[in-house]
C-alpha positions in Angstrom: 345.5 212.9 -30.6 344.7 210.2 -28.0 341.4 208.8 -26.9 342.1 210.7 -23.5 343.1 213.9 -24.9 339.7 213.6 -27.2 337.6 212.8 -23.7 339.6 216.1 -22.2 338.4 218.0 -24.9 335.1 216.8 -25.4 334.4 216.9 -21.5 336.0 221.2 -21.1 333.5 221.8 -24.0 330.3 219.9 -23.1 330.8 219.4 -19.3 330.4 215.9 -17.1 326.8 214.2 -17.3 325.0 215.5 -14.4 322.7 213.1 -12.1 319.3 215.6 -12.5 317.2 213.3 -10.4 316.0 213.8 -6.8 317.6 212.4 -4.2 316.7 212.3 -0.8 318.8 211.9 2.4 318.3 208.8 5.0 320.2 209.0 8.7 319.8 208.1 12.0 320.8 206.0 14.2 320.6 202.2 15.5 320.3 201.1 19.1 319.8 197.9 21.0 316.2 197.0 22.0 317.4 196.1 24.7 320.3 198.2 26.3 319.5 201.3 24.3 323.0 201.7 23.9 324.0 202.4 19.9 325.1 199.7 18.1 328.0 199.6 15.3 328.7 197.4 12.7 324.9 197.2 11.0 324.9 197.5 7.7 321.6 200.0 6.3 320.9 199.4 3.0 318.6 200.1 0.3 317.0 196.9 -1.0 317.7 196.3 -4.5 319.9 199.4 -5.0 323.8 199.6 -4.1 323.1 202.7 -2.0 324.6 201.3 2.2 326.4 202.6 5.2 327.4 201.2 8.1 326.9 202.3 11.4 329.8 204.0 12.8 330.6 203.9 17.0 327.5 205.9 18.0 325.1 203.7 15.6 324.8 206.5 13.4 324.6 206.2 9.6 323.9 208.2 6.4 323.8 208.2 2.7 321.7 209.6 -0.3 319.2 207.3 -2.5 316.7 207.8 -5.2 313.4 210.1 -4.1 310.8 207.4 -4.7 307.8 206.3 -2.8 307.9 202.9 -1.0 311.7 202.5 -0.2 312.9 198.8 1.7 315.6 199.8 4.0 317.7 196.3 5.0 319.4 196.1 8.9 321.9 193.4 9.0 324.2 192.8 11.7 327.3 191.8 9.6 330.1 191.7 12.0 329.0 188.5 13.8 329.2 188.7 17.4 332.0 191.7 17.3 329.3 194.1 18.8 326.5 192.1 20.0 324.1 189.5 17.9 321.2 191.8 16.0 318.1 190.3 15.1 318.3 191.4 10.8 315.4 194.0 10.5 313.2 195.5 7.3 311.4 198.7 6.8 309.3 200.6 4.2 309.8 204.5 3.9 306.7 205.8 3.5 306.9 209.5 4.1 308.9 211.3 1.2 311.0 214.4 1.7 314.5 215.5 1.2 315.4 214.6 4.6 314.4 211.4 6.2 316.2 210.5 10.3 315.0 206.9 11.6 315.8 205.8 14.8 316.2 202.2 14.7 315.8 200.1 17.9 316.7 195.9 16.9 316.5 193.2 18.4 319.3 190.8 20.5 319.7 187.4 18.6 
């Protein structure tokens, strides 16, 4: 029997390790200061976690992360001057719930 076949057999009987913590849901959406038009190509991230998206055409972004209090959210303008120079911005989620929206206004460079 292979080590495959073993992992096949192993996984029908006992099941795939589940993720059993919390997780909450960030979106929203990033627009210039400035214009107020949405701006894409800002990369939202989670500081000190792998969890990021990147804002699509209508500055919109989403993706799930940990439930815990006190979570640094990272905007970085990473496509240079593609869509406009963005000021890189940082801020704390304070409120906790299964659903958190932001709407994100930065800064021109």
């Amino acid at each position: 029997m292979s080590l495959t076949t073993a992992m096949f057999i192993f996984q029908a009987c006992y099941g795939t390790p589940q993720d059993m913590g919390l997780d909450m849901l960030v979106e929203g959406q990033v627009k210039s200061l400035t214009s107020g038009l949405p701006v894409k190509g800002i990369k939202v991230s989670v500081v000190d976690y792998m969890q990021y998206d990147i804002t699509d055409e209508t500055g919109k972004f989403s993706f799930y992360t940990e439930m815990i209090e006190g979570i640094r959210l990272q905007f970085q303008d990473i496509d240079s001057n593609e869509n406009g120079l963005f000021a890189d911005k940082d801020t704390v989620l304070t409120a906790i719930s299964e659903k958190v929206y932001l709407d994100i206004m930065l800064e021109n460079k």
